[in-house]
C-alpha positions as CSV (number, residue, x, y, z in Angstrom):
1,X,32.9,-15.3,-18.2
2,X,30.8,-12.6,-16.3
3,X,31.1,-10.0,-18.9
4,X,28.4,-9.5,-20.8
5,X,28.5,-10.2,-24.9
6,X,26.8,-7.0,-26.5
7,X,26.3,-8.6,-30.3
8,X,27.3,-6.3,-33.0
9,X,25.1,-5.2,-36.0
10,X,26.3,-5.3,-39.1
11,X,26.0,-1.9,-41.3
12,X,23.7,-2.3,-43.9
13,X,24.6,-2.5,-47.7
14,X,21.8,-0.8,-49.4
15,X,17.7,0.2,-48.7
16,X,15.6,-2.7,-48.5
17,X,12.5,-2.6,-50.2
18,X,9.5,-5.5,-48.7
19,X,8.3,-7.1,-51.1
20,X,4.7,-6.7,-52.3
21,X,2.6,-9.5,-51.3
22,X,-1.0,-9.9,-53.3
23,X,-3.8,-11.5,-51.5
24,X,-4.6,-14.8,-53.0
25,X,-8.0,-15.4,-51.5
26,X,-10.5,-13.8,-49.0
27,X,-11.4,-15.2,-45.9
28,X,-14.5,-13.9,-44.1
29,X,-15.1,-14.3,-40.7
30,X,-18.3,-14.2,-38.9
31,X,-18.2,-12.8,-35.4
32,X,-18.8,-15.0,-32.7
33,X,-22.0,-14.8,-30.7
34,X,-21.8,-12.8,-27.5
35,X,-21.2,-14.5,-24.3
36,X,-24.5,-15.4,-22.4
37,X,-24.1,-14.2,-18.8
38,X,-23.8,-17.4,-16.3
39,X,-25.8,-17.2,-12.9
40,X,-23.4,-16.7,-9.8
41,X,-23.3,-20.3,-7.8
42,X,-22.9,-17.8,-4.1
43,X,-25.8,-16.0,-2.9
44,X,-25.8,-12.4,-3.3
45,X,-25.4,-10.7,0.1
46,X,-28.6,-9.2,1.9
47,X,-28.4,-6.7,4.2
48,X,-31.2,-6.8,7.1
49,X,-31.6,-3.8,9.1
50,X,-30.4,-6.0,12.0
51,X,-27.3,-6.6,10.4
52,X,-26.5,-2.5,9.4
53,X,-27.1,-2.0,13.0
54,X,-24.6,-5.0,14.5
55,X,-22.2,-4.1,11.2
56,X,-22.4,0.1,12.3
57,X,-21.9,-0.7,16.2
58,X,-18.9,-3.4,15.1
59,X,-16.8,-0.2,13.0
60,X,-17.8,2.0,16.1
61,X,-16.4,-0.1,18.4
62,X,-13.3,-0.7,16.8
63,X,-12.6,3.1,16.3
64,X,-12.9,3.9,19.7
65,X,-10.8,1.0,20.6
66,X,-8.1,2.0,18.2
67,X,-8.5,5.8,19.2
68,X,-8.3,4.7,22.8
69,X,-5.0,2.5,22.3
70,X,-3.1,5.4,20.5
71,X,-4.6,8.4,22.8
72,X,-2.7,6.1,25.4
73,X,0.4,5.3,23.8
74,X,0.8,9.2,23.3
75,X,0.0,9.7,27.1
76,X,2.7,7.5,27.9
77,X,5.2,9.2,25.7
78,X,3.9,12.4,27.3
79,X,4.6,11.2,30.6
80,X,8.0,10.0,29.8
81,X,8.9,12.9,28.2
82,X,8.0,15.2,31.5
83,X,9.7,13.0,33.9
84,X,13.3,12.8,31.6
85,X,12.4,16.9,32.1
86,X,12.4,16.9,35.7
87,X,15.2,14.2,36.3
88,X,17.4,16.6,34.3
89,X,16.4,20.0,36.3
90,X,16.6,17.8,39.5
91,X,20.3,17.0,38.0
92,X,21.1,20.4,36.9
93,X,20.7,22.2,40.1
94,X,22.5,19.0,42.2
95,X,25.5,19.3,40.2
96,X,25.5,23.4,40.1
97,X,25.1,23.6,44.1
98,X,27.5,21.3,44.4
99,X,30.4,23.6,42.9
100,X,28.9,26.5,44.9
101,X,29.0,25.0,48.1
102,X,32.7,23.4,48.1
């Protein structure tokens, strides 16, 4: 039931030759006339010099946000990363006085 049937081909007997086929009649076509460009129902967009400036100080703005939220998220990974540090010299040294002193 869930194995696939593969169907077989039969060998062929012989070399098959198509058959010639003779055009009876000919049909011309014409070619159709080219499409006629339809105006655009929306209103193409206009950029004021007003709207460059807000559109230039939007992108700035979210750069320096986006720089600002991953300069700090590396910060904080920094800062982790120094106190694991010293928790493990502070650790080191407690457990190596410890044999030296008993």
């Amino acid at each position: 039931m869930f194995r696939p049937k593969v169907p077989t081909n039969p060998m062929p007997t012989g070399i098959v030759i198509p058959s010639s086929v003779e055009p009876t009649a000919t049909v011309r076509h014409t070619p159709l006339p080219a499409p006629v460009a339809q105006p655009s129902a929306r209103p193409a967009v206009q950029l004021t010099p007003g709207t460059a400036v807000a559109l230039a100080c939007g992108g700035t703005a979210v750069v320096l946000i986006v720089g600002a939220v991953l300069v700090s998220m590396l910060l904080a990974v920094a800062i982790s990363g120094v106190s694991v540090a010293v928790c493990a010299v502070v650790l080191r040294s407690l457990l190596t006085s410890g044999r030296t002193h008993r």
